[in-house]
N, C-alpha and C positions, 0 to 999 in steps of 0.2 A: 804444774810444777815441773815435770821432766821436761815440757819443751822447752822451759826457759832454762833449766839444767844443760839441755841438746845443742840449743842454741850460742851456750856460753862459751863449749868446746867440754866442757865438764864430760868424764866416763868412769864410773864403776871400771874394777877390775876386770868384770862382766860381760862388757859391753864390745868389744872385740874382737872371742874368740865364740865360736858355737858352745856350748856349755856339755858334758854326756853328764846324763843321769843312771845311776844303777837303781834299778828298782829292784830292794830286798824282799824277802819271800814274808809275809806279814807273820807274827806272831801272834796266835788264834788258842784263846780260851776258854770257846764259845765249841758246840758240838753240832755248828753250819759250817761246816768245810767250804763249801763253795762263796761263800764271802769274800777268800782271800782272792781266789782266782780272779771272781769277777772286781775287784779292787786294782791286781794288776793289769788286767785287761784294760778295765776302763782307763786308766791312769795311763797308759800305751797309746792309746786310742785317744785322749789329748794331748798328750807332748807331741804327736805327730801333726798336730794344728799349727806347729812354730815353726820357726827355722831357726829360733835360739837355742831350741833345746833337742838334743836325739838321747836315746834310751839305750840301754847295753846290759848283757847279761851277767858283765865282772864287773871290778872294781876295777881291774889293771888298768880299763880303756877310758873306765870315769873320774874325773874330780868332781861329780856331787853324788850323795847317797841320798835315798828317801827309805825309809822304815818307819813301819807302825806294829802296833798293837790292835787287836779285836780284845777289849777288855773282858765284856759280858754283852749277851743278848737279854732282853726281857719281854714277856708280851703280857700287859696288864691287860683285863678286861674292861672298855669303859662302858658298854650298855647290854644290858639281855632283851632276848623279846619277849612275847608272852606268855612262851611255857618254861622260863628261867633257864633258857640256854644262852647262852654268849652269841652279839650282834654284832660287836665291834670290838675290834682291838688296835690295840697300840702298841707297833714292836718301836722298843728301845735299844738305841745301837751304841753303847759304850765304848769309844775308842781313843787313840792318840798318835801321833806321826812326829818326825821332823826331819829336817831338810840340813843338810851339811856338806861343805866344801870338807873334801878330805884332803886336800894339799895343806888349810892354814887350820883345817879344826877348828873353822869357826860352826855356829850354829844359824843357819838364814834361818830357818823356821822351825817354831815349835807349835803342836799343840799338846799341853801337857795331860787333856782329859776332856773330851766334850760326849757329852749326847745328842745322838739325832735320832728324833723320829718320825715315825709316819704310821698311819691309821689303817686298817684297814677292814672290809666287813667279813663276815662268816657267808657261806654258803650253806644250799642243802644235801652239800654232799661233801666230804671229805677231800677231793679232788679238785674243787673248785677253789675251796678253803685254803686249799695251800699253794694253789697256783695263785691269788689273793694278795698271799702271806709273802713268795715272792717275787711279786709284783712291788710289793712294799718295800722288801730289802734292796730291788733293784732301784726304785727310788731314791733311797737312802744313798746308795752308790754311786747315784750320777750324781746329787749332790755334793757328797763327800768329794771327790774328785775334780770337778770341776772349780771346788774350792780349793784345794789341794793346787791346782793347776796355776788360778790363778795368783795363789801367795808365791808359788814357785813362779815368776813371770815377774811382779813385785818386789822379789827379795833379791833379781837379779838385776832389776833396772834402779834400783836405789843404796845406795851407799850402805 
């Protein structure tokens, strides 16, 4: 559909000018500090994949914002092993973002509330467990992001 969009002469607002994104410092509920950073990091570390979009650390220099929330973490247990310890678990990432031109106040993206998660196992030592644990979270964030990335990429190439 964009190419026949491309082809007609048809542009988004968008389509023009290089786009700056400020990425705001996330809003964290959760007592994993390091969630936020490696959110902005990773999020850093794909807009630098574009040449539509560059990143900035104010507002003055950007017409778009991105902000979220870390709503809550949870790590359910899903299996024990045989002497009723915890095998496996499942951290739950409750979060929410959205994406906005600060010149017209519109809103390109929202997400108002999702879960993601990812599994992961216990070790026999505390140390492995948590490097494990995130490894998981790190999961979780390249997800998040790379989703993130591309609705931002989408919301700028469509009307």
């Amino acid at each position: 559909m964009l190419s026949v969009l491309a082809s007609c002469g048809y542009r988004t607002p968008y389509s023009n000018t290089k786009q700056v994104i400020t990425l705001r410092d996330w809003k964290n509920r959760t007592n994993e500090l390091r969630i936020t950073a490696d959110i902005s990091d990773r999020l850093a570390e794909w807009y630098q994949k574009t040449s539509l979009v560059t990143t900035s650390n104010t507002t003055k220099a950007a017409n778009l914002m991105l902000s979220g929330e870390i709503i809550s973490i949870n790590k359910p247990i899903l299996s024990y092993n045989t002497n009723n310890i915890a095998s496996q678990i499942k951290v739950k990432l409750r979060l929410r973002y959205i994406l906005k031109d600060l010149h017209s106040e519109k809103i390109l993206v929202e997400e108002p509330g999702r879960t993601w998660t990812q599994t992961y196992f216990t070790a026999n030592n505390a140390v492995q467990t948590r490097a494990n644990y995130y490894a998981a979270i790190d999961k979780i964030v390249d997800k998040l992001c790379e989703e993130i990335y591309q609705r931002t990429l989408m919301a700028l190439s469509v009307k």
